[in-house]
KOLFIDREN-176325 format. One record per residue: residue number from 1; residue in three letters; x, y, z of N, C-alpha, C in turn. Coordinates in pm, 1 decimal, decimal comma. Example, Ala and Ser with C-alpha at 12.3 -4.5 7.8 and 13.67 -1.06 7.14 Angstrom:
(atom 1 ALA (1319,0 -569,0 780,0) (1230,0 -450,0 780,0) (1320,0 -330,0 780,0)),
(atom 2 SER (1285,0 -225,0 708,0) (1367,0 -106,0 714,0) (1290,0 3,0 787,0)),
//
This chain:
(atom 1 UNK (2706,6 5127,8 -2717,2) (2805,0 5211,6 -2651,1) (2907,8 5122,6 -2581,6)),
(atom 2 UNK (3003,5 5151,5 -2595,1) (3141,4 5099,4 -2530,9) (3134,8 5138,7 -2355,5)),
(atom 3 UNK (3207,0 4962,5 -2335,4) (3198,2 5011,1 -2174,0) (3331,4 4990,8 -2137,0)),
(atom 4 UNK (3385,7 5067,2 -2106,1) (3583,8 5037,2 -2071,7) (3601,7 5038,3 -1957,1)),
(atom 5 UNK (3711,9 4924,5 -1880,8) (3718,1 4933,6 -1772,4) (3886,2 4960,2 -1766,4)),
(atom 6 UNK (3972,8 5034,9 -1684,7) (4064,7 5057,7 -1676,1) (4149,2 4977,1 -1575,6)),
(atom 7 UNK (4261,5 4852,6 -1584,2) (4269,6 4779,5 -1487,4) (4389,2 4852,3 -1452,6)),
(atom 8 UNK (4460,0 4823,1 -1472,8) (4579,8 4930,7 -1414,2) (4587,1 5050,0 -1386,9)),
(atom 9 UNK (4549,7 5125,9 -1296,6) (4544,5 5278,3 -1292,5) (4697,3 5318,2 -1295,5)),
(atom 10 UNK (4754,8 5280,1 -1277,1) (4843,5 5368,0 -1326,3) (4942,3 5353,7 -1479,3)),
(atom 11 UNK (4846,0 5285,8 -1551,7) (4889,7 5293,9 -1688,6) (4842,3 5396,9 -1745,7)),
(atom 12 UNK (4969,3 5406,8 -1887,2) (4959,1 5561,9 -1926,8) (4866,4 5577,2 -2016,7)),
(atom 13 UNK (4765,7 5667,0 -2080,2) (4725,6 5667,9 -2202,2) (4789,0 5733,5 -2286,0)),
(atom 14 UNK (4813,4 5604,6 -2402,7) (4889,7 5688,8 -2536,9) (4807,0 5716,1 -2621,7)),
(atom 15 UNK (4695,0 5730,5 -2607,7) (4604,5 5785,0 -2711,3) (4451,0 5769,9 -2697,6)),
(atom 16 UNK (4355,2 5848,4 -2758,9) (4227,7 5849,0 -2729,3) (4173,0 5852,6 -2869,0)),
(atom 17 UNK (4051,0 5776,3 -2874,0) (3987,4 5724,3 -3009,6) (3850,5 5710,4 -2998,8)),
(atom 18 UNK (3725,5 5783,1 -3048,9) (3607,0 5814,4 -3018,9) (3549,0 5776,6 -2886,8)),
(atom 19 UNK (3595,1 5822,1 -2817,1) (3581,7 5840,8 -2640,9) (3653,0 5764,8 -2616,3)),
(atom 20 UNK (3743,5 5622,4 -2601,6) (3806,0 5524,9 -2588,4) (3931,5 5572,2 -2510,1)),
(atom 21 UNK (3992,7 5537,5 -2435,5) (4172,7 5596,5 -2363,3) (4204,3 5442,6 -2414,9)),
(atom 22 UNK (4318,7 5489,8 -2459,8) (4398,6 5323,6 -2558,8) (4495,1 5361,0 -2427,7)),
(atom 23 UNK (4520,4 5234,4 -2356,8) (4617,0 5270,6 -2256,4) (4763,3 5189,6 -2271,9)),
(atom 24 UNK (4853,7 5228,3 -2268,2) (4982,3 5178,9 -2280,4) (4999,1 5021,6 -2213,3)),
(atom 25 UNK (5086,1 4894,3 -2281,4) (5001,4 4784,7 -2222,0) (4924,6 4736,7 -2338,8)),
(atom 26 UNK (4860,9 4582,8 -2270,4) (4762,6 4521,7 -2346,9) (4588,8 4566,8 -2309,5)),
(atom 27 UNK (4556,3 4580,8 -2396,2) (4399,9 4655,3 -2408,1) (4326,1 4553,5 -2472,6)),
(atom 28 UNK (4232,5 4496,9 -2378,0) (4176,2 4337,0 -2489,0) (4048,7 4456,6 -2511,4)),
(atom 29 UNK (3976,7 4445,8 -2638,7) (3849,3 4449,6 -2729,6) (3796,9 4372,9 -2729,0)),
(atom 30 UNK (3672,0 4334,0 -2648,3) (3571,8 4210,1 -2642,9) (3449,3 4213,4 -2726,2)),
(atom 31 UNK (3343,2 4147,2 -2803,6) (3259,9 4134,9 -2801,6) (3242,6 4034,2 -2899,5)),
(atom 32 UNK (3068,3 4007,3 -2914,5) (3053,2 3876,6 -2961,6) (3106,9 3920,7 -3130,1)),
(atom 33 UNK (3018,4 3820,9 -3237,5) (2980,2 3795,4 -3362,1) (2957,1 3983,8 -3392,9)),
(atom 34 UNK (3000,6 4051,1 -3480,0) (2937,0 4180,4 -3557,3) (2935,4 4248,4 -3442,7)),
(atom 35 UNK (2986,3 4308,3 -3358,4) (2989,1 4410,5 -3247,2) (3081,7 4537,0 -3330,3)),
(atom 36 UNK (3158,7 4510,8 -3390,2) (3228,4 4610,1 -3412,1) (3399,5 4619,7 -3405,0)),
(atom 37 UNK (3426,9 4466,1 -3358,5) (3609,2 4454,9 -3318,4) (3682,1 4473,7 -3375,4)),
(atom 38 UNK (3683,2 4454,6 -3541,5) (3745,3 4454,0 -3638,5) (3736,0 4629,4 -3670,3)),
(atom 39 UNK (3627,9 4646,9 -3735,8) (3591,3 4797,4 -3748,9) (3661,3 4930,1 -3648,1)),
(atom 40 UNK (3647,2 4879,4 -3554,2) (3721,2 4945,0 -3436,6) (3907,9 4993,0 -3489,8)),
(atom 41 UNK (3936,0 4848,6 -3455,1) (4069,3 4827,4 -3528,5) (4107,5 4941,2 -3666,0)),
(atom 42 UNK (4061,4 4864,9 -3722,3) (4069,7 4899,1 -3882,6) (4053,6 5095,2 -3895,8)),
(atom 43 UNK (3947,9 5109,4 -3811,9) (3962,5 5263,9 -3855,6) (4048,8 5337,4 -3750,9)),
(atom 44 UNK (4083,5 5285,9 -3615,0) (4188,9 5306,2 -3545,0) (4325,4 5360,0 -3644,3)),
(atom 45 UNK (4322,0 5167,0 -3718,3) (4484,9 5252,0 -3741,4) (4459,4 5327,2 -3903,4)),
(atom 46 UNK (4372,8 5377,3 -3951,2) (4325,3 5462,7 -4058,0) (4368,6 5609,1 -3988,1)),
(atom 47 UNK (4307,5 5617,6 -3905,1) (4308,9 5751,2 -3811,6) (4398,3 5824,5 -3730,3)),
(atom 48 UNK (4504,2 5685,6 -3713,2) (4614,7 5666,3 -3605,3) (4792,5 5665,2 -3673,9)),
(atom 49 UNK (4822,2 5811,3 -3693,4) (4947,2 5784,3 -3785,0) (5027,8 5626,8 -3753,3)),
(atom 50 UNK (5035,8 5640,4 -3630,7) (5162,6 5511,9 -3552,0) (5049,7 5411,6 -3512,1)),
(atom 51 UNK (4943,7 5384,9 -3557,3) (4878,4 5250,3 -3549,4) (4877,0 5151,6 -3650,3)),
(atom 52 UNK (4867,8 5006,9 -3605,6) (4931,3 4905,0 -3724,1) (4799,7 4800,0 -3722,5)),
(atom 53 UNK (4730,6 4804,3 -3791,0) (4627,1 4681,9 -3838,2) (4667,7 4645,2 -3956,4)),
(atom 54 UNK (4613,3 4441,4 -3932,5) (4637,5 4421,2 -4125,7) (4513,1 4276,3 -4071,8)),
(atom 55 UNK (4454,5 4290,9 -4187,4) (4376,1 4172,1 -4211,0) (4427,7 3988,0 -4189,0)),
(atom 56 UNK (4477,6 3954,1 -4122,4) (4551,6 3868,9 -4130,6) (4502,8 3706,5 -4228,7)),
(atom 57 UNK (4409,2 3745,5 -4294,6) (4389,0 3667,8 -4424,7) (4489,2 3705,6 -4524,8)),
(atom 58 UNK (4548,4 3842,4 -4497,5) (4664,1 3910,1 -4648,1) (4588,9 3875,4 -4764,1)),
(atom 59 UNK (4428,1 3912,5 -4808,3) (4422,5 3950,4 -4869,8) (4470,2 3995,0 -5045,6)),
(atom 60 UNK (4489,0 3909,4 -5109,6) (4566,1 3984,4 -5195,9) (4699,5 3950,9 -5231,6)),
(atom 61 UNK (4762,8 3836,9 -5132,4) (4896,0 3810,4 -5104,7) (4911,0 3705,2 -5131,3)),
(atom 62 UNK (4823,4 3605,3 -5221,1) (4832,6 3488,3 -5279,9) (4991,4 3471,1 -5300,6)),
(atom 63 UNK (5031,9 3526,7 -5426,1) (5139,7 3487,5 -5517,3) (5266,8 3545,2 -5406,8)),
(atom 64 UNK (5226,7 3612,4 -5313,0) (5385,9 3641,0 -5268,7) (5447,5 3583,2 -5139,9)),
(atom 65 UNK (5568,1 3563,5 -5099,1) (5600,0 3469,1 -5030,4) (5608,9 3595,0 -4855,8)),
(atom 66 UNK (5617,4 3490,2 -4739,0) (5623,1 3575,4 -4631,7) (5754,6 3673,2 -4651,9)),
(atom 67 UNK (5849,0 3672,9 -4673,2) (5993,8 3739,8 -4691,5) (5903,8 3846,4 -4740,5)),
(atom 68 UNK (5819,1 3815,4 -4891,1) (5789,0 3955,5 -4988,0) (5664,8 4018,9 -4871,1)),
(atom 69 UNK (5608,2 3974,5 -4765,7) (5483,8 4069,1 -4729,7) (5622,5 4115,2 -4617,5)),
(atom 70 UNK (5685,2 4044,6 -4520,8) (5799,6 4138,9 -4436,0) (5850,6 4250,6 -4477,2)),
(atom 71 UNK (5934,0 4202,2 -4608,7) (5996,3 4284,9 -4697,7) (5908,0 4475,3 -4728,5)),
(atom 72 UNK (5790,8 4459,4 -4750,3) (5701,2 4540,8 -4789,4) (5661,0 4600,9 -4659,3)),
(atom 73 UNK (5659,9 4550,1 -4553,0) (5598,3 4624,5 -4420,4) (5751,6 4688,1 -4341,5)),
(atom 74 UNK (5837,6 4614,1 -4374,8) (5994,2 4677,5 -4361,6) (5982,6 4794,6 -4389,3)),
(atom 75 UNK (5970,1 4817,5 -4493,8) (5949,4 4976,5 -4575,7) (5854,8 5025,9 -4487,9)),
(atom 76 UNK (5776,0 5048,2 -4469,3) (5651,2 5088,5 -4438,6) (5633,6 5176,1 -4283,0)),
(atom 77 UNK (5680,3 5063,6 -4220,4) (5708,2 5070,5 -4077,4) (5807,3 5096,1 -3978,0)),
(atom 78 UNK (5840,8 5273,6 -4010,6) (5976,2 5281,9 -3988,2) (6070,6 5276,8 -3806,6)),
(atom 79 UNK (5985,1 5202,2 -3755,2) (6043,5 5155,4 -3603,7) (6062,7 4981,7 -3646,3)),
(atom 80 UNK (6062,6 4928,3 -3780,7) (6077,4 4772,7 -3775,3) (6159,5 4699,3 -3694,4)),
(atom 81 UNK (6162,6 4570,0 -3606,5) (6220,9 4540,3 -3532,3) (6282,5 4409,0 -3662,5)),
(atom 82 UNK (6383,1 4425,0 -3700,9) (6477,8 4336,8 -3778,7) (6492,6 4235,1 -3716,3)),
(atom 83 UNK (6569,9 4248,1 -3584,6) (6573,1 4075,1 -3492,3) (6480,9 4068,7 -3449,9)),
(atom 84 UNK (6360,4 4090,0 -3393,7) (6237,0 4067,3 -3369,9) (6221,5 4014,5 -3444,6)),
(atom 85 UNK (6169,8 4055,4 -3538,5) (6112,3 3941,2 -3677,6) (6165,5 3808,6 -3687,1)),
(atom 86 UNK (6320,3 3810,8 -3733,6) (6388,3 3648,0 -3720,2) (6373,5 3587,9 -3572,6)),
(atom 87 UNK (6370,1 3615,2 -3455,3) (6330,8 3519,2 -3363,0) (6194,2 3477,4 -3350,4)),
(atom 88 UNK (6106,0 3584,4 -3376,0) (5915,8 3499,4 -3370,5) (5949,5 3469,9 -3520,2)),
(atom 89 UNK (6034,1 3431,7 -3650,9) (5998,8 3351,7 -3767,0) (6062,9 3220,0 -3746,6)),
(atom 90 UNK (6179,9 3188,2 -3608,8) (6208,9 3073,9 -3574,3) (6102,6 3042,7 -3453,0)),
(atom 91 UNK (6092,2 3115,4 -3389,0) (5974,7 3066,6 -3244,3) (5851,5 2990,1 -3267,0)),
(atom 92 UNK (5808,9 3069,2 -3406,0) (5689,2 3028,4 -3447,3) (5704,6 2950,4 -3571,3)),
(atom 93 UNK (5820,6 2853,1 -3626,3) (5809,0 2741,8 -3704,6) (5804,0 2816,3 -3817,5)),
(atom 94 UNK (5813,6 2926,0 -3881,1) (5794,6 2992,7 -3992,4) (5901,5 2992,5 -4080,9)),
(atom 95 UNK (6036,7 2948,3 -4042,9) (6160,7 2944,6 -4117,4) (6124,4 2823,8 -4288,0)),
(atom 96 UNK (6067,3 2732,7 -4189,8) (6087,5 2665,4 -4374,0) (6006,8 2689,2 -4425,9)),
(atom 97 UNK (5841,6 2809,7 -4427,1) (5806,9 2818,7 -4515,2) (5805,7 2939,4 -4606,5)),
(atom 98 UNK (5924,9 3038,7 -4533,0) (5960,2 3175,2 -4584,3) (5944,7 3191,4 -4736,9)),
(atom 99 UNK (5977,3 3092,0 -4800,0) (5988,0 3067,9 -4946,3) (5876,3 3058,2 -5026,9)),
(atom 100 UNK (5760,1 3003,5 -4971,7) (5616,5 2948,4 -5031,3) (5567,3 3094,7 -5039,1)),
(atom 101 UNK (5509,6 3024,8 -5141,9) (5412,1 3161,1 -5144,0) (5291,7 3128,1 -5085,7)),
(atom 102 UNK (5257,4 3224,2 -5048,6) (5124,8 3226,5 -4910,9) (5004,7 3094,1 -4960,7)),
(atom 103 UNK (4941,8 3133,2 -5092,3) (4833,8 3060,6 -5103,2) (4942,8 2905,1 -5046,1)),
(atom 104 UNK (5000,5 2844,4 -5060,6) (5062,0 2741,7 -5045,2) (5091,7 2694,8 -4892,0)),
(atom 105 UNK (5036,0 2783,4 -4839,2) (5069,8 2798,4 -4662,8) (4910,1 2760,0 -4561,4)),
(atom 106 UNK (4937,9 2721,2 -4503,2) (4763,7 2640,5 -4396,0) (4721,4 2808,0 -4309,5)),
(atom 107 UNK (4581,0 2799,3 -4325,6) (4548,1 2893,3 -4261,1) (4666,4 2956,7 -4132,6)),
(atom 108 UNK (4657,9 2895,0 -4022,5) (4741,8 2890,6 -3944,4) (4885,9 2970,2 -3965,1)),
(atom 109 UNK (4934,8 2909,0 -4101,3) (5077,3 2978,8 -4110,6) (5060,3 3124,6 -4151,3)),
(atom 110 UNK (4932,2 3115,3 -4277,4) (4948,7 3237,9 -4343,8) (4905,5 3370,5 -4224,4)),
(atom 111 UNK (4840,9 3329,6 -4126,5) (4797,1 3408,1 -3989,3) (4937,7 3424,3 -3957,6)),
(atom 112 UNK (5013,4 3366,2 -3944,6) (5161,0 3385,3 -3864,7) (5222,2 3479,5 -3899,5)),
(atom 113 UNK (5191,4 3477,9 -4046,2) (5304,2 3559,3 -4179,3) (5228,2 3749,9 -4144,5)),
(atom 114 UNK (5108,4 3730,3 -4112,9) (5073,5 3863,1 -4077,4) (5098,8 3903,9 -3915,2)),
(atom 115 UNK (5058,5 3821,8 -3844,0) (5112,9 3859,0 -3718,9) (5264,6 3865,6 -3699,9)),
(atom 116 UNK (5353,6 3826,7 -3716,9) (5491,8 3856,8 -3751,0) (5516,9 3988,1 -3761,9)),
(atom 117 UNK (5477,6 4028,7 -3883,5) (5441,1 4174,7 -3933,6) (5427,9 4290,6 -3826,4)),
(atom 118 UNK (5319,0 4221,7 -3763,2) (5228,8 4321,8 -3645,9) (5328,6 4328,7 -3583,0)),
(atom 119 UNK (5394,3 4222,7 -3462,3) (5459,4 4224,8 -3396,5) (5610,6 4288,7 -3384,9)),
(atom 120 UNK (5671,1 4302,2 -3536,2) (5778,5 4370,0 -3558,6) (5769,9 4492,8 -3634,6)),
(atom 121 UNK (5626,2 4562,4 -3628,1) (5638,2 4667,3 -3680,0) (5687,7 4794,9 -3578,5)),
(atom 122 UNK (5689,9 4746,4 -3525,3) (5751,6 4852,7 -3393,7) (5645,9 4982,2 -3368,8)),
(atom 123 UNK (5533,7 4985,6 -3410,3) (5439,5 5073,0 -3414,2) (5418,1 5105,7 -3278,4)),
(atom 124 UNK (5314,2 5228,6 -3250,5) (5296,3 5290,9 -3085,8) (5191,6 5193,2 -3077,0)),
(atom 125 UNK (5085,0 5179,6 -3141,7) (4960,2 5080,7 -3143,9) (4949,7 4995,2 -3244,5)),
(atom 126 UNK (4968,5 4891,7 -3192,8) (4942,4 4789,1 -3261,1) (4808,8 4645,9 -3225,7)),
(atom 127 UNK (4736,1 4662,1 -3354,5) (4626,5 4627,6 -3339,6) (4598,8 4472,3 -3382,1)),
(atom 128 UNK (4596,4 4394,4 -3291,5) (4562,1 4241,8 -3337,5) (4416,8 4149,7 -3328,2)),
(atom 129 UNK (4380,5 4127,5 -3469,7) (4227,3 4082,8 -3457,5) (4228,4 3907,2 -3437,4)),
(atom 130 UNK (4177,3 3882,0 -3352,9) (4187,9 3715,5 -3299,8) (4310,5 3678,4 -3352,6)),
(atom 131 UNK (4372,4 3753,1 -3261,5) (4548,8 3647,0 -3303,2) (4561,9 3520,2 -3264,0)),
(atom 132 UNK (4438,5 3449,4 -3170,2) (4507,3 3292,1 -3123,3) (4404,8 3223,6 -3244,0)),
(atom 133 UNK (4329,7 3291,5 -3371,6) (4235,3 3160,6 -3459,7) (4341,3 3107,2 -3510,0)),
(atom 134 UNK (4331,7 3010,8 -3533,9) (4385,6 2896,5 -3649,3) (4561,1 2876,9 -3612,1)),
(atom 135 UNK (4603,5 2879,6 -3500,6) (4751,3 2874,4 -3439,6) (4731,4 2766,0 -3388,4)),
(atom 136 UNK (4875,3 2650,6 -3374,6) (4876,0 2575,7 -3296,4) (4914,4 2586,3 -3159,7)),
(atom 137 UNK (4884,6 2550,0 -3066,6) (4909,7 2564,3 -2921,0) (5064,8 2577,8 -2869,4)),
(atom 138 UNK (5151,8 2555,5 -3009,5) (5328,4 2592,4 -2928,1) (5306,7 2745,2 -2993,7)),
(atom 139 UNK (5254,0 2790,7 -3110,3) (5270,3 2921,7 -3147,9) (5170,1 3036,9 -3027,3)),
(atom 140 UNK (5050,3 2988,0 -3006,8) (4989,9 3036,8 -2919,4) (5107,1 3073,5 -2789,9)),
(atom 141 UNK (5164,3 2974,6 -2756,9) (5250,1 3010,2 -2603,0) (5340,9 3068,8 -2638,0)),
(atom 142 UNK (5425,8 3055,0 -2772,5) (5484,4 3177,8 -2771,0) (5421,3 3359,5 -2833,3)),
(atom 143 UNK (5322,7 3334,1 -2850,1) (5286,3 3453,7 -2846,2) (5192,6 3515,7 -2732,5)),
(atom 144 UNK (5169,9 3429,9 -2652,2) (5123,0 3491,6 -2536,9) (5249,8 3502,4 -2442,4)),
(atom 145 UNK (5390,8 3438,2 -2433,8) (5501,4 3521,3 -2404,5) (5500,9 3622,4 -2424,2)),
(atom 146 UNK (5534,3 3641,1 -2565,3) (5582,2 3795,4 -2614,6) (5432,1 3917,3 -2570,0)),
(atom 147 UNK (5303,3 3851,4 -2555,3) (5253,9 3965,0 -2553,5) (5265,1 3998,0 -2408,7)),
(atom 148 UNK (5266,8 3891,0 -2324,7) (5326,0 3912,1 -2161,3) (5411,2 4038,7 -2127,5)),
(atom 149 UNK (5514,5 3962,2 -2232,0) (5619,9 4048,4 -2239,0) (5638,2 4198,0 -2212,1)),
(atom 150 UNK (5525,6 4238,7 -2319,7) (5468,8 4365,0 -2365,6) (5414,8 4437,5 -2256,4)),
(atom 151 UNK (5339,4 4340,7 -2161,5) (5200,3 4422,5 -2063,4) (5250,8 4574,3 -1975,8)),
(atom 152 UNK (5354,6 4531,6 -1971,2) (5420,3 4667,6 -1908,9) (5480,7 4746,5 -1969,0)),
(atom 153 UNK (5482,3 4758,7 -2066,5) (5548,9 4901,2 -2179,6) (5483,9 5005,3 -2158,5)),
(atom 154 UNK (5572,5 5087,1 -2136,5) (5479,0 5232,8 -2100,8) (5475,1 5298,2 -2232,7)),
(atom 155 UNK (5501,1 5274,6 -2322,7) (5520,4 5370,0 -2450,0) (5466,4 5288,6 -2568,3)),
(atom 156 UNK (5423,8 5176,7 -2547,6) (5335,1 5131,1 -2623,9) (5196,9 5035,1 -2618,9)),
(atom 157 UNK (5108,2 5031,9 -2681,8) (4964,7 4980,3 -2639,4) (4952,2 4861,4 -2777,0)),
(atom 158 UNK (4852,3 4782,3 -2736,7) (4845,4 4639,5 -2811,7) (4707,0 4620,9 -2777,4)),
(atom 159 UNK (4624,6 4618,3 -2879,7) (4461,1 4647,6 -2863,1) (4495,4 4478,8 -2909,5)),
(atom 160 UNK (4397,1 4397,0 -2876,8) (4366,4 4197,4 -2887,9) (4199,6 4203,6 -2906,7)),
(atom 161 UNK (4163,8 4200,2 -2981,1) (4019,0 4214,8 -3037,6) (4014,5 3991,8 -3014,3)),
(atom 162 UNK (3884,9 4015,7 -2965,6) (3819,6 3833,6 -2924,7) (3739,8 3868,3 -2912,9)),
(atom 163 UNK (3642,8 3756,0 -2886,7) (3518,2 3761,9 -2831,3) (3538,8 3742,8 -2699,1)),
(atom 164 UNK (3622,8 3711,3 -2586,6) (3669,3 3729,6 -2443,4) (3841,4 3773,7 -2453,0)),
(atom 165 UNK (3824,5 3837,8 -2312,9) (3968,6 3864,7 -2292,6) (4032,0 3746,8 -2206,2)),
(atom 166 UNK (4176,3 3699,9 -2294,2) (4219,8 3568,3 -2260,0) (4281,6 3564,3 -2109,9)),
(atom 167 UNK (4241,7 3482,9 -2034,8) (4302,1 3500,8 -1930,6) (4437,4 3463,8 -1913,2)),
(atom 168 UNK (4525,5 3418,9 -2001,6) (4661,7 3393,6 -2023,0) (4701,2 3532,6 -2030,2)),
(atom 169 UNK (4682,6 3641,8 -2035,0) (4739,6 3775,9 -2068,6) (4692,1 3829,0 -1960,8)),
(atom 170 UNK (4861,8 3966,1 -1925,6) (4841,4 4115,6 -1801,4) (4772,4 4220,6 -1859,4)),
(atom 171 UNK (4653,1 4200,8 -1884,5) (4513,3 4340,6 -1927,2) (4554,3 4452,5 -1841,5)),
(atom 172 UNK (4571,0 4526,3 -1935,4) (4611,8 4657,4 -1881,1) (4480,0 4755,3 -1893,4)),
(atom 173 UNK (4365,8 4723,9 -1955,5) (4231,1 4779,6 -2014,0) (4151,9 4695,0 -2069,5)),
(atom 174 UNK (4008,5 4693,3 -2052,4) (3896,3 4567,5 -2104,4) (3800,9 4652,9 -2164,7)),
(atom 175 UNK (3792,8 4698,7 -2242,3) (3692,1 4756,3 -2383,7) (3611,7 4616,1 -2411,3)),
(atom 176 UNK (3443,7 4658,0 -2387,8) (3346,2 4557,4 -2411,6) (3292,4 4635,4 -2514,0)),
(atom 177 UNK (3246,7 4583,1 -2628,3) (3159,0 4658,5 -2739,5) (3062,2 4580,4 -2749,6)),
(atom 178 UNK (3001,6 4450,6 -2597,9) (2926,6 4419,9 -2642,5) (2805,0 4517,2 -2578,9)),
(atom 179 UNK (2659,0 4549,0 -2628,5) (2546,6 4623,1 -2548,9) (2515,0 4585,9 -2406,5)),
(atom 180 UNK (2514,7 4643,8 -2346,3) (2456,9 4597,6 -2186,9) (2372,5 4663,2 -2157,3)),
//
């Protein structure tokens, strides 16, 4: 059973998900190895018209280059943030490898090429599963900017699935799925 703690009381809830209040803000998802973080996620945004999960392995996305997975979530995601995207694809070092096609890209980048995605899909919930694995420490700081950034949006929520909630981030909600 899920134990949620609400840190901000006066953040809003934009939505509720098998007992869960997703609260507007960053919402870290904790637990260890197989708790459920991913799963959580994943059927969230199944369930969740305006929720945005993606596997950030891309899956499937060998042969196509980051432009072609943008390109495809462009469509898709009809709040896309257009300049959003080009400033975290210069922030985060991603400009010279727009062209490669993914298999051709280091763990690290091809993680970038999906979080990018996340981040400019302009979605109400947007769902990120260990966004700091396999990043180097200048991409990490700028994405713990931008999710800073975020902590106070009243109109949108950002679930961060880890095994701890990072203390570099304004937790607006702490969802433990581990058993107690």
């Amino acid at each position: 059973m899920p134990v949620q703690k609400l840190l901000k009381t006066s953040a809003h809830v934009v939505a509720e998900f098998e007992g869960l209040c997703i609260a507007a803000g960053l919402n870290a998802v904790t637990g260890d190895e197989g708790s459920g973080k991913t799963r959580l996620l994943s059927l969230l945004s199944e369930s969740h018209s305006d929720a945005f999960w993606l596997d950030l392995k891309l899956p499937g996305c060998n042969s196509q280059t980051p432009l072609d997975v943008w390109a495809h979530w462009r469509h898709q995601c009809p709040h896309w943030n257009e300049a959003l995207c080009l400033d975290l694809c210069e922030a985060l070092g991603m400009r010279v490898h727009v062209a490669k096609r993914l298999d051709m890209l280091s763990a690290g980048s091809r993680r970038k090429v999906g979080l990018l995605a996340l981040l400019a899909s302009g979605s109400m919930i947007t769902c990120l599963d260990q966004p700091f694995a396999a990043l180097d420490q200048a991409s990490i700081n700028v994405l713990c900017e931008f999710l800073n950034d975020m902590a106070d949006n009243k109109s949108r929520a950002w679930l961060i699935a880890d095994y701890e909630a990072d203390t570099r981030l304004q937790w607006s909600n702490l969802i433990s799925l581990d058993h107690v």
